[in-house]
N, C-alpha and C positions, 0 to 999 in steps of 0.2 A: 504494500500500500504506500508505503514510505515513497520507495522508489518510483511508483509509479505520479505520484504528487510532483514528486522533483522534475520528472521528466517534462511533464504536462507545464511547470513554471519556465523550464527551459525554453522548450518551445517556441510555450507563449514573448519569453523575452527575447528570443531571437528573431521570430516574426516581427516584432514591433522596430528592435534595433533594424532590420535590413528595410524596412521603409522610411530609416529618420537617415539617407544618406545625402540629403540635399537635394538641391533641383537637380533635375535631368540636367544634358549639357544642349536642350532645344528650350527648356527654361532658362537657362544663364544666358543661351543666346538672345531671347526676348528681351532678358534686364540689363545683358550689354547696350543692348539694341537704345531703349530705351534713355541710358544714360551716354549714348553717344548721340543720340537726338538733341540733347539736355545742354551737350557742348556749345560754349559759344560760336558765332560766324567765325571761319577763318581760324580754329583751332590748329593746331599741329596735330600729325598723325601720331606723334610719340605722348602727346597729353590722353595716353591710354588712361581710364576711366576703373577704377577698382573696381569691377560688376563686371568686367572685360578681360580676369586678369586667366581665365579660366577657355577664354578662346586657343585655337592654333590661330599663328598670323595668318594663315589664309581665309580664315573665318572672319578676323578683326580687319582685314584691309577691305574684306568685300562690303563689312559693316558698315565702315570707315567710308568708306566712296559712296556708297550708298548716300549719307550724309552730303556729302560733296554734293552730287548729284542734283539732290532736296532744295540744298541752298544755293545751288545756280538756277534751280524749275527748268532743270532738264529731265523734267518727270512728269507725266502726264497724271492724268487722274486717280490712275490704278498705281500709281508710284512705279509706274516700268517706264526704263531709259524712251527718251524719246528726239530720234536721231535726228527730224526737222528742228528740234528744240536749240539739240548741240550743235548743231551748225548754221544756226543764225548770227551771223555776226554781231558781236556785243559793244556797247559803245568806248569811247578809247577817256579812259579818266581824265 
């Protein structure tokens, strides 16, 4: 009985610890996402974002442009590149 108590506690504490391992890494993606929206105009790409720290660079540069992207409205509605947009010539400061 003993043993069988202990085991049924184990379990149960193992089940709970394997779903306390934090977000997925398509959740961290989101709250990268999110705090690299957050970034000022004209951030640098190296002003990575601690919610970011968890990306590959190839994850965080597509992020990253992404952003770019946003704050030139080389984006259409649906937030996809939009290639009359980029090649509108821009005015000269």
């Amino acid at each position: 009985m003993r043993t069988r108590t202990t085991t049924v506690i184990l379990a149960t504490t193992a089940a709970l610890l394997a779903g306390c391992g934090g977000p997925s890494y398509d959740e961290a993606a989101e709250q990268c996402m999110a705090a690299v929206k957050a970034l000022p105009a004209g951030a640098q790409r190296d002003d990575k974002p601690k919610a970011c720290e968890r990306m590959t660079e190839k994850d965080y540069s597509m992020i990253f442009m992404s952003k770019i992207f946003d704050d030139k409205g080389w984006t259409d509605e649906n937030g996809k590149p939009d290639l009359n947009r980029i090649l509108q010539p821009t005015p000269n400061p």
